[in-house]
C-alpha positions as CSV (number, residue, x, y, z in Angstrom):
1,X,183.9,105.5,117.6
2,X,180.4,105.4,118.5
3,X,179.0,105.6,122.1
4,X,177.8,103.3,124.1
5,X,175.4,103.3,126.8
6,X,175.6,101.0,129.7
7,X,172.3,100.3,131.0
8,X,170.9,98.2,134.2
9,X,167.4,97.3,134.5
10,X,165.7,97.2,138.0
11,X,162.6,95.2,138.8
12,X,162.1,92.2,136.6
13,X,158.4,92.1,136.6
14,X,156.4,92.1,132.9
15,X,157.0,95.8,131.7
16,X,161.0,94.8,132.3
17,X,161.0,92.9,128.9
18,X,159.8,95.7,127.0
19,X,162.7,98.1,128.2
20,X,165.1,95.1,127.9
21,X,164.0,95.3,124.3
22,X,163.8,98.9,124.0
23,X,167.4,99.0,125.3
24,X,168.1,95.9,122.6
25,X,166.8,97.7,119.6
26,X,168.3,101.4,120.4
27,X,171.9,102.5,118.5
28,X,173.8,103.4,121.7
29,X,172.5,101.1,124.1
30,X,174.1,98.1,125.5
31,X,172.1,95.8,128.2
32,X,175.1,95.5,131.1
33,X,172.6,94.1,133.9
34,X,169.6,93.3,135.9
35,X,168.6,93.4,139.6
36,X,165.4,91.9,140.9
37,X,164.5,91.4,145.5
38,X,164.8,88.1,144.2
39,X,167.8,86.9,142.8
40,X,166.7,83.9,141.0
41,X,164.6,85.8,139.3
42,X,167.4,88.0,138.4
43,X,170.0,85.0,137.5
44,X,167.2,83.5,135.2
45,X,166.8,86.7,133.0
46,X,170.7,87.2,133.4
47,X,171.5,83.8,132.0
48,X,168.8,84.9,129.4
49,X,170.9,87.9,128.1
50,X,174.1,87.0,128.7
51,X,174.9,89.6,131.5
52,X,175.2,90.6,135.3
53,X,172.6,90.1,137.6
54,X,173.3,92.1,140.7
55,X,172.6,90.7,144.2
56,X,171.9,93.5,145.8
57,X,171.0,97.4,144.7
58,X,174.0,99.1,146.0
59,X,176.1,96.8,143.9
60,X,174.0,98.0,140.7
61,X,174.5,101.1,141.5
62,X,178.6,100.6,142.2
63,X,178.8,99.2,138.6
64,X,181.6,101.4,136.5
65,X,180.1,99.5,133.6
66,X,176.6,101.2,134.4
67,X,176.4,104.4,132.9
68,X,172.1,104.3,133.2
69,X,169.5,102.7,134.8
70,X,166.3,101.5,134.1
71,X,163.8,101.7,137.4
72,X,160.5,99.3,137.1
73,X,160.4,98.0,140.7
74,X,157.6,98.5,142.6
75,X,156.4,101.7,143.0
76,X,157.3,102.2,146.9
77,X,161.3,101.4,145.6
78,X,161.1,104.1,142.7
79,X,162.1,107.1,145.4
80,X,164.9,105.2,147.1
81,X,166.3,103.6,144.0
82,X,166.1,106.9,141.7
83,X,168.0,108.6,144.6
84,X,170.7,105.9,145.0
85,X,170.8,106.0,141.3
86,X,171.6,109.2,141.0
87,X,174.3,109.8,143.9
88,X,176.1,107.1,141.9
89,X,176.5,109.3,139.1
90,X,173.8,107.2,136.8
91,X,170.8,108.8,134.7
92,X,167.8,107.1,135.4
93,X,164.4,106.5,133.3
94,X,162.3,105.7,136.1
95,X,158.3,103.7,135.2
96,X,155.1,105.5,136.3
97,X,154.1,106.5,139.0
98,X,157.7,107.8,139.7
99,X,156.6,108.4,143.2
100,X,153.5,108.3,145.4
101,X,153.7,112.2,146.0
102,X,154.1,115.3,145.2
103,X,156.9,116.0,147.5
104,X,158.8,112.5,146.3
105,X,158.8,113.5,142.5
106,X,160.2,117.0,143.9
107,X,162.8,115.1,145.2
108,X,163.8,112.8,142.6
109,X,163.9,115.2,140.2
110,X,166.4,117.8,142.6
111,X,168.6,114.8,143.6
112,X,169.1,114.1,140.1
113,X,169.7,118.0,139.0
114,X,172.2,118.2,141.9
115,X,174.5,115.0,140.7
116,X,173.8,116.8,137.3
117,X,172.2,113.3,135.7
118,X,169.2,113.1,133.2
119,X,165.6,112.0,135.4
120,X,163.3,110.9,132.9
121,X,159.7,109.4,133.8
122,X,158.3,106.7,131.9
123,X,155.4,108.8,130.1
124,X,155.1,106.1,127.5
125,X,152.2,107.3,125.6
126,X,153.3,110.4,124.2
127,X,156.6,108.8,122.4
128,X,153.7,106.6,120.3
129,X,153.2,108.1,116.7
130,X,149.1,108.4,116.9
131,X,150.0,110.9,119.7
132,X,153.0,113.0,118.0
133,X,150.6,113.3,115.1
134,X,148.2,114.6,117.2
135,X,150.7,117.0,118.5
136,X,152.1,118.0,114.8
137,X,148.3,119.1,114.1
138,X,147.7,120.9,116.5
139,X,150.7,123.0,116.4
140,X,150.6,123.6,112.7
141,X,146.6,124.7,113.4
142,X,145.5,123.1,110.2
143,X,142.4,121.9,112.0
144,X,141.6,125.2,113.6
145,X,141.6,125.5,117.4
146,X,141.0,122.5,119.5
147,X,138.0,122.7,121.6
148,X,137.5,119.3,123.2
149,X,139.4,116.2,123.8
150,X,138.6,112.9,125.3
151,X,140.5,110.2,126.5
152,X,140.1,107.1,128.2
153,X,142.0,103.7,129.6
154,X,139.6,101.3,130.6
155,X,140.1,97.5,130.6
156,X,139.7,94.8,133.3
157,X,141.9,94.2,136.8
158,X,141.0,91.3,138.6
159,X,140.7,92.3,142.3
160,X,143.6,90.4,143.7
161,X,145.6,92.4,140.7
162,X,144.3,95.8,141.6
163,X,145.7,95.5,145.4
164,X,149.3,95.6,143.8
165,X,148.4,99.0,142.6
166,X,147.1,102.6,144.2
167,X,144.1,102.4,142.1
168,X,143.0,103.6,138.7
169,X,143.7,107.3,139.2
170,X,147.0,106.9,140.3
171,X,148.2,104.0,138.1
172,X,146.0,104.7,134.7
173,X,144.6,108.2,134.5
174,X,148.2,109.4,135.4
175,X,148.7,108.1,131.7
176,X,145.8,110.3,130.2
177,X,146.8,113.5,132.2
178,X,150.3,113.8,131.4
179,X,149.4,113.0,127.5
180,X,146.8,116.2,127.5
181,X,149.4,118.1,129.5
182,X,151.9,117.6,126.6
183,X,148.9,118.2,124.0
184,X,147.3,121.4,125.7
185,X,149.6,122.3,128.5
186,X,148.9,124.7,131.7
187,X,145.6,123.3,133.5
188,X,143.7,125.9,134.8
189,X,140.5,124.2,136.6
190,X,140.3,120.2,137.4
191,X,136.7,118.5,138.8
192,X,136.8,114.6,139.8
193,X,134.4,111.7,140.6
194,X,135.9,108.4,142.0
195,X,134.2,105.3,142.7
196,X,134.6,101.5,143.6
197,X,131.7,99.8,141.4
198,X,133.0,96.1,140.8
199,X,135.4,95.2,144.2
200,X,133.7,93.5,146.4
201,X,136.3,93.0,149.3
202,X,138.6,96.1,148.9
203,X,135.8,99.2,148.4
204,X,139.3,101.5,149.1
205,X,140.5,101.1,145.9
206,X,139.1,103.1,143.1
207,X,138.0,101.3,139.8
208,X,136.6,103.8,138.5
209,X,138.5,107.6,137.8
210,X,136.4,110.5,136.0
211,X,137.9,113.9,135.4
212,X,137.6,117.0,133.9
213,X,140.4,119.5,133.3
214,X,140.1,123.2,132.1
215,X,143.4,124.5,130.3
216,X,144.4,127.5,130.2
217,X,144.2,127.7,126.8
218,X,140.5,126.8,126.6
219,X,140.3,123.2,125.8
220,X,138.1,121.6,127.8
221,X,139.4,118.1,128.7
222,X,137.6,114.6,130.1
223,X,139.1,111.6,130.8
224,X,137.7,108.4,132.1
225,X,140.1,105.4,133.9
226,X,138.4,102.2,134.8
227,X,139.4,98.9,135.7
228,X,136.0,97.5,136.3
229,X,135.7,95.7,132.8
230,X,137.2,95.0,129.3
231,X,136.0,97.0,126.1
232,X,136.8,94.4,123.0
233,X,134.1,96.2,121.0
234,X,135.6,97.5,117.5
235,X,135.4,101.4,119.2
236,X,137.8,100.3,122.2
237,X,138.3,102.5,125.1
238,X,141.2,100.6,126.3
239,X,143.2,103.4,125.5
240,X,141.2,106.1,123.3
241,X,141.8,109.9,122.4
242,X,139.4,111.8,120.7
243,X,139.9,115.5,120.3
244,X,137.9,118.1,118.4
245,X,138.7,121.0,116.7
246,X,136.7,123.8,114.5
247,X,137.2,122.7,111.5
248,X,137.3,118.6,112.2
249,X,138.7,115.3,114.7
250,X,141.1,113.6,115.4
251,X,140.8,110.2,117.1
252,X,142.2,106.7,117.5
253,X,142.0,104.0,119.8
254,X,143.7,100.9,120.5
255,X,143.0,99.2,117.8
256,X,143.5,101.6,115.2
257,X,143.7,105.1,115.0
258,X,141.6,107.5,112.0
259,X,142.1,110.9,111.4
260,X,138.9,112.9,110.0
261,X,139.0,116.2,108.2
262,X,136.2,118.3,107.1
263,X,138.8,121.0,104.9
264,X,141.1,117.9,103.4
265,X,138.4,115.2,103.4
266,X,141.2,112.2,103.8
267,X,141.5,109.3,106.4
268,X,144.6,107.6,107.5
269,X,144.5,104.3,109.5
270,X,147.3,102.8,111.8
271,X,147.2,99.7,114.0
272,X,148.8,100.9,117.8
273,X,151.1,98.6,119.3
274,X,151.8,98.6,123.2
275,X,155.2,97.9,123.0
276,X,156.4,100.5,120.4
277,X,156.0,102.8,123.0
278,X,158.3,101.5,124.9
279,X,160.6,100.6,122.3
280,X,160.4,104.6,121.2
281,X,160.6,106.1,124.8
282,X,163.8,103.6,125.8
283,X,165.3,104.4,122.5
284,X,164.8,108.0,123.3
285,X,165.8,108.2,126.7
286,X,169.4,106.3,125.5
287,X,170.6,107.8,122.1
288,X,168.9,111.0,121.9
289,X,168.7,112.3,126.0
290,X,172.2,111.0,127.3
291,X,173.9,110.8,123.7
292,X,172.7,114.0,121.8
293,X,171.7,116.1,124.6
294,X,168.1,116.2,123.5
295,X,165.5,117.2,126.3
296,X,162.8,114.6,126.9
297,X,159.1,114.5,125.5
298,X,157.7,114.8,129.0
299,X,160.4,115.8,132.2
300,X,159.7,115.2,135.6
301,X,158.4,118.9,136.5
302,X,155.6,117.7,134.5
303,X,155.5,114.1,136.3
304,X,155.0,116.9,139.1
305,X,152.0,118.8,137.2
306,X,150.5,115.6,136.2
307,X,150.2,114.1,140.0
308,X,149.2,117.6,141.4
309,X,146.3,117.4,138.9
310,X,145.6,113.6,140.6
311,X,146.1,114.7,144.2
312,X,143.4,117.3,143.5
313,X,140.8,115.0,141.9
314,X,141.6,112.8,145.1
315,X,141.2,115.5,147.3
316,X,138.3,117.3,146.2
317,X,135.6,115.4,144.3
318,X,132.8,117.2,142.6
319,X,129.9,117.7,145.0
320,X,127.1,114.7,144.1
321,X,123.7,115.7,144.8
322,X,121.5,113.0,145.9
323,X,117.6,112.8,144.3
């Protein structure tokens, strides 16, 4: 008899109905609940599904029938939650930022080691195919060594929008440094700029996130996070990567993604869709983490490497000259 998976999801905002999905479409997974601060909100997408919807946390997290949960509350509940989560004896995926710093991931992530239970952050972008084809070419070399890599998210967040969040760097660049960390690995230098250069009323929050990271390995790395406007031109930045190599490119954006080789002289064209990286990294997380014992894509120590690279780019921004 096959396994199944009993999974809760926490925070009922718009990313909740792509891991309700994921959890829908995956072999082992079975949806069992739903918690939201407000429980009408939770009863609606309950009566949706068919299942529980919890009126409080603790009573999630008491659920025998709960074997894992899904955490996409608000960022400020991911430490709390992860940690209740895992004294209950569940294995959490928990949505980006998994905490707010350094310290909190650290914690998380030793909880969940000491009630021996699987902590898996929400680093979407790497379980999307354009990305593990990236990560199949450079391992197998055929395009030489990579030298440089680009890679951007950029689209427009209305003002009132960005004060839900901690700014770009935190919320959209953390997406673009953990995907180079999985393509390049160790960072060995990191330079940052930061900037406000479209809010008006709230100057604090940064709309604008430009980086530059050194790996150990020698790739030389930018990326670029903005939520100052949209790009809808045919070459979107909404979410690009471009990486070069010696002997050719790779690159695809969110529209499409096209692979150039100078030695093989072929193309190959695939249209991204947001949600299959969910879909994948749910899927994941269920039948092949908790059922087959597989380690995940991207773990929390590098949730850990990926917000000590933002912290520094916060702390210490490159020196700007004025002329």
């Amino acid at each position: 008899m096959e396994r199944t998976v009993g999974v809760a999801v926490s925070g009922l905002g718009e990313i909740s109905k792509l891991h309700i999905q994921g959890i829908l479409g995956s072999k082992h997974g079975k949806l069992v609940g739903v918690f939201s601060h407000s429980l009408e909100r939770a009863k609606e997408i309950a009566k949706m599904y068919g299942v529980k919807a919890y009126s409080s946390y603790e009573e999630l997290c008491k659920d025998n029938d709960v074997d894992a949960v899904i955490i996409a509350s608000r960022d400020e509940d991911h430490l709390p939650q992860t940690i209740e989560a895992a004294k209950s004896g569940k294995h959490v995926l928990v949505e980006k930022p998994p905490a707010l710093t350094v310290p909190d991931v650290e914690l998380m992530a030793k909880t969940c080691k000491e009630n021996n239970v699987i902590c898996m952050p929400v680093h979407n972008y790497i379980y999307t195919p354009q990305i593990m084809r990236l990560k199949d070419i450079i391992t197998r070399g055929n395009l030489g060594k990579p030298l440089y890599a680009f890679a951007s998210v950029f689209h427009k967040i209305s003002e009132e929008n960005a004060r839900k969040y901690h700014g770009t760097l935190i919320t959209q660049a953390y997406h673009l440094v953990y995907s180079l960390l999985f393509l390049f690995n160790d960072v060995e230098y990191v330079a940052g700029y930061l900037d406000n250069v479209s809010y008006k009323e709230h100057k604090n929050i940064d709309d604008l996130a430009i980086a530059i990271l050194k790996f150990k390995n020698g790739v030389v790395g930018h990326i670029l996070s903005g939520w100052c406007c949209d790009d809808l031109t045919p070459t979107s930045w909404t979410w690009m990567v471009k990486v070069f190599f010696e002997k050719g490119v790779f690159t695809f954006n969110s529209m499409e993604s096209l692979t150039y080789s100078q030695s093989a002289s072929y193309y190959q064209s695939r249209t991204i869709d947001f949600q299959e990286s969910f879909f994948n990294i749910v899927s994941y997380f269920i039948d092949e983490t908790i059922v087959n014992k597989r380690p995940p894509l991207s773990t929390m120590e590098d949730a850990i490497r990926t917000f000590r690279i933002l912290e520094s780019i916060k702390s210490h921004k490159i020196n700007v000259v004025k002329i």
